[in-house]
C-alpha positions as CSV (number, residue, x, y, z in Angstrom):
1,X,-4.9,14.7,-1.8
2,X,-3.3,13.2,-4.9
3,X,-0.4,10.7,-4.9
4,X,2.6,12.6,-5.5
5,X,5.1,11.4,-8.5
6,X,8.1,10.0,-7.0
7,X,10.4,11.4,-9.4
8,X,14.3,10.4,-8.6
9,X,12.7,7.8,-6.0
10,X,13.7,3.9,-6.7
11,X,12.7,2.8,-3.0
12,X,10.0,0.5,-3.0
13,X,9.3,0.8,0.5
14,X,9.1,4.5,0.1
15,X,7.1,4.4,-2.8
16,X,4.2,2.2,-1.0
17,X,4.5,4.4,2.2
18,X,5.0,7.8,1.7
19,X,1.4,8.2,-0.7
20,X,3.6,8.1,-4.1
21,X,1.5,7.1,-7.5
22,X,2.7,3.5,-8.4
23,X,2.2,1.0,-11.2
24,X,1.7,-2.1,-10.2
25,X,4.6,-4.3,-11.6
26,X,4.4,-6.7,-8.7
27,X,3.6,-9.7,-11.8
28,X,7.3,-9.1,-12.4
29,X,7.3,-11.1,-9.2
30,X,5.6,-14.2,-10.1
31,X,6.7,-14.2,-13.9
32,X,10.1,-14.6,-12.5
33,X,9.4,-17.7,-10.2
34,X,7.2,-19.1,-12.4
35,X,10.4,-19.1,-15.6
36,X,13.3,-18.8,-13.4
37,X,17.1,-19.6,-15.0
38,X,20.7,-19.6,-13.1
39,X,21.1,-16.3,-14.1
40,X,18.6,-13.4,-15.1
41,X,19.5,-10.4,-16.9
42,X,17.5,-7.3,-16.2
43,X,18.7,-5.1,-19.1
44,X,16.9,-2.1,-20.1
45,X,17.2,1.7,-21.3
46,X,18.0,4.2,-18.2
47,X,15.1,5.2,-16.1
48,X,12.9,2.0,-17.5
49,X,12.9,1.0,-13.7
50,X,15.5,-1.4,-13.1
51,X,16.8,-0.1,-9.8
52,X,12.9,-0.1,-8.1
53,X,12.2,-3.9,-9.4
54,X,15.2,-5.0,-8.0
55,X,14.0,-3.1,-4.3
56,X,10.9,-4.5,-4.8
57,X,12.4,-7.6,-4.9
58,X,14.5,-6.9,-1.9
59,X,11.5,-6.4,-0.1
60,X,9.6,-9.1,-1.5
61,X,11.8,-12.3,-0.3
62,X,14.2,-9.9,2.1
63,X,13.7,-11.7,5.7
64,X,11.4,-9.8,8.4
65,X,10.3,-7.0,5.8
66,X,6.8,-6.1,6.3
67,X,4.8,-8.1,3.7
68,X,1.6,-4.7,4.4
69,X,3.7,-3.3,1.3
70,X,2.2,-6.0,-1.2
71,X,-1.6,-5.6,-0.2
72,X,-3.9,-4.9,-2.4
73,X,-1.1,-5.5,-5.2
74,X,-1.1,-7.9,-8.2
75,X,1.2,-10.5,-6.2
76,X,-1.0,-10.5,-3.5
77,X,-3.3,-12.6,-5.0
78,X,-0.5,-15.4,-5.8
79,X,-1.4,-17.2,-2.6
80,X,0.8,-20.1,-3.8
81,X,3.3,-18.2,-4.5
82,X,3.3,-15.9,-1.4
83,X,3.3,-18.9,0.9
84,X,6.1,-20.2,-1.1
85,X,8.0,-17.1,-0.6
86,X,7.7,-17.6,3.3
87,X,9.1,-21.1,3.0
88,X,12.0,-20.0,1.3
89,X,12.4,-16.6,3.6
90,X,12.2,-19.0,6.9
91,X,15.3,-20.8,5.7
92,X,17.9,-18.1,4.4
């Protein structure tokens, strides 16, 4: 069967689980760690995406959320920074 497109669907954990076609922006992840600032703006035209990078990132640092949604992703080989991600999750 052929990965459906998740049309209207900014849900990252949806995306990953219900068999929906996804590009892997998970780099997003690490770029952002690796030149962090105070503040980050996130500003692009509608529909670009903004809405399922930020639930990615929910579910990339949010506490006890099942880290089988980032296998065989991009971030996934950022041991570093996934191990660094668990320090910082253990403490919030």
């Amino acid at each position: 069967m052929k990965d459906k497109l998740p049309i209207g669907i900014e849900n990252f954990e949806e995306i990953r689980t219900e068999g929906f076609y996804y590009v892997d922006k998970t780099c997003f992840i690490r770029d952002l760690l690796n030149h962090w600032g105070k503040v980050n703006l996130f500003s692009r035209p509608r529909r670009f995406g903004k809405s399922l990078n930020m639930s990615m990132l929910k579910y990339f640092f949010g506490y006890g959320c099942d880290s089988k949604l980032f296998e065989e992703l991009e971030i996934a080989k950022e041991t570093a920074l996934c191990l660094q991600k668990i320090s910082i999750t253990a403490f919030s």
